[in-house]
N, C-alpha and C positions, 0 to 999 in steps of 0.2 A: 421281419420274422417269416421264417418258410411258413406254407399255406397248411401243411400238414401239424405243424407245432401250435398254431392259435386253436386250427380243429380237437386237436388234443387237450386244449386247454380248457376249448370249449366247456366238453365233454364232461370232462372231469369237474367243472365249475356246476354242471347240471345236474350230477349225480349228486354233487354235497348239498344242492340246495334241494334234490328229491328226497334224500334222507334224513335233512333237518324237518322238512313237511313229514314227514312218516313215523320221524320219533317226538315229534313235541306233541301232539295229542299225547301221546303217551305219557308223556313224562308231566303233561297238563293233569293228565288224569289220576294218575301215583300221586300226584298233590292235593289233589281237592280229595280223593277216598280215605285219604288217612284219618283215621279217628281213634283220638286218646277219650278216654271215657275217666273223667273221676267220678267217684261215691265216696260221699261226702252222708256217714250214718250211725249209727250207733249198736247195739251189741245183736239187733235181728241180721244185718250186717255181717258182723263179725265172726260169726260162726261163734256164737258163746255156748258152751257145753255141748258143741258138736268136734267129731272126727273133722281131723282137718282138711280141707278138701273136697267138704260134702255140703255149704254154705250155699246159698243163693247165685253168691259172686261167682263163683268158683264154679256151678254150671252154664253161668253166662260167659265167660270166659273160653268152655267149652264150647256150646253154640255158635260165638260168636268164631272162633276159628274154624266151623264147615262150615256156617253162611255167609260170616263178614269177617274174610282172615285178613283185610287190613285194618282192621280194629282192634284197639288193648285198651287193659285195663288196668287202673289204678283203685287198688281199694283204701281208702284212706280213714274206713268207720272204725270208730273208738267206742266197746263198752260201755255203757255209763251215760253217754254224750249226751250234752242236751242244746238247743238250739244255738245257745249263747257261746258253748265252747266250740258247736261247727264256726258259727261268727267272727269269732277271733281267729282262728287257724286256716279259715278259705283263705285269705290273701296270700300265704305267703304256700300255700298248697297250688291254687292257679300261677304263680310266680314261680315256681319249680317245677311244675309238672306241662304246662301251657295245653290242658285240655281244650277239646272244639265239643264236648257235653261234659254238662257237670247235674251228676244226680242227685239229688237231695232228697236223705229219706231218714227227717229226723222230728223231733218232736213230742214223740209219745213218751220219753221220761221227763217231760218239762210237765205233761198232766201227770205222770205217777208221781211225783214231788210237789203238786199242788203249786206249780209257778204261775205268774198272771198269764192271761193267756194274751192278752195286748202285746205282752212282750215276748214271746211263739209269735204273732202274727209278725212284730216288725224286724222279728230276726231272720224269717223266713224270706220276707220278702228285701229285706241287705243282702241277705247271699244271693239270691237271682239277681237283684240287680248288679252287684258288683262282678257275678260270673258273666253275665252279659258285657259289662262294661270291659270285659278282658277279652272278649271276642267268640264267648263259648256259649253253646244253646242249655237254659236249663230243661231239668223237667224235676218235677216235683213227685215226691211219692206221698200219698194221703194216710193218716192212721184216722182208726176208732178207736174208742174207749170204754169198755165193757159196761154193763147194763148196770151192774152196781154201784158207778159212779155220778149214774143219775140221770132220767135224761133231758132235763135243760142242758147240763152239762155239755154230756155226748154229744149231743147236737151242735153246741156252742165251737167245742173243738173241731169237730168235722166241718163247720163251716170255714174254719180258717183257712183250710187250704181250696176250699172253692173260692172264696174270693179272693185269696192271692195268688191266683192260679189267674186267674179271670179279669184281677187288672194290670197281673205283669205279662198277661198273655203268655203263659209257659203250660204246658202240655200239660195233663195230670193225672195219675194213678189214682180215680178215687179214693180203692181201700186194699192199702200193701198182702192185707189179711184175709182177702176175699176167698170163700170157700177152703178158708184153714179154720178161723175164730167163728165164724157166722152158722157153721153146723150143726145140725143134733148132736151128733159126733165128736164134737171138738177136742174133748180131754184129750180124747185118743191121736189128735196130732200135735200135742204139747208135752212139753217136759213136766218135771215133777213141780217145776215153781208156777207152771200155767200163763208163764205169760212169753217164755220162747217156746218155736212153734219147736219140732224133732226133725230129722232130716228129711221123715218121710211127706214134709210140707215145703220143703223149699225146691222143687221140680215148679208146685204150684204157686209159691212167690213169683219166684223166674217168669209163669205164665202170666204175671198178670203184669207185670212191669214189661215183658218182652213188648209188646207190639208196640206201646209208645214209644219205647227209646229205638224203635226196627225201625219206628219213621222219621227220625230223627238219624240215622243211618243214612237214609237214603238207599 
């Protein structure tokens, strides 16, 4: 082969393997940032008797395209929901969707129906394991339960998500309701049934969930 053709070959064999070095971080990195987010929650969620669009999700969704626009969202919360029906429906929700965070912000209508609360704690702590076991990080959102319902009660619920929190080692929102329900104030950020907050409380949902799930971001 002429001297000038292997040089050429050289060359050219140099370039392709400086532009393989050049795009694979890249394309290393496009793959680890991407992040599907389920919420897996029930009707504070769902925007019940709110305008569509004006939900908790739906300003995260927002945020997350100026700070984290390789991030989406999947809202998957059902009205009504209570632990046992998130329970039965994560499987085949991480099997369609194949999130890397799965939120879980359910519970609080398993104490408005008076269900046992043993069984809130082990359904809670099925679905983190089983979203871990599909390869997705959870984080847990914590409810309270107003003063009227007592408080051994209160307490008793509020502890379930500290220690499921604590020995599935998952992050955790203590109270989804923090500076919405806990104010002098309060009526004034709830609907007529008092127990969904108004739009003008779900900026400060958002705020209290944000930072956990920002460090789970990355």
């Amino acid at each position: 082969m002429h001297p000038l053709h292997r040089h050429r070959r050289h060359c050219i064999a140099l370039a392709g393997a400086a532009a393989a070095l050049w795009l694979s971080p890249a394309l290393a990195q496009g793959k680890t940032t991407a992040r599907k987010i389920l919420i897996l929650g029930d009707s504070l969620s769902a925007e019940y008797g709110l305008a569509r669009g004006t939900g908790w999700v739906t300003l995260l969704e927002q945020r997350l395209a100026k700070q984290h626009p390789h991030a989406s969202v999947v809202n998957a919360s059902i009205s009504g929901e209570t632990t046992a029906g998130g329970r039965s429906r994560l499987p085949a929700l991480l099997k369609q969707h194949q999130p890397q965070i799965v939120v879980i912000e359910l519970g609080g209508n398993d104490a408005l129906r008076g269900l046992p609360l043993k069984n809130t704690e082990e359904n809670l702590r099925l679905m983190l394991q089983v979203s871990k076991e599909s390869g997705a990080k959870g984080l847990l959102v914590g409810m309270q339960m107003p003063p009227n319902y007592g408080a051994s009660y209160g307490r008793d619920f509020a502890q379930i998500y500290t220690r499921v929190a604590q020995d599935t080692r998952t992050p955790l929102v203590p109270f989804f309701l923090k500076g919405v329900a806990d104010i002098p104030n309060a009526a004034a950020l709830f609907q007529a049934d008092r127990i969904h907050p108004r739009a003008e409380a779900q900026p400060l949902m958002l705020d209290n969930v944000w930072p956990t799930l920002q460090g789970l971001l990355g």
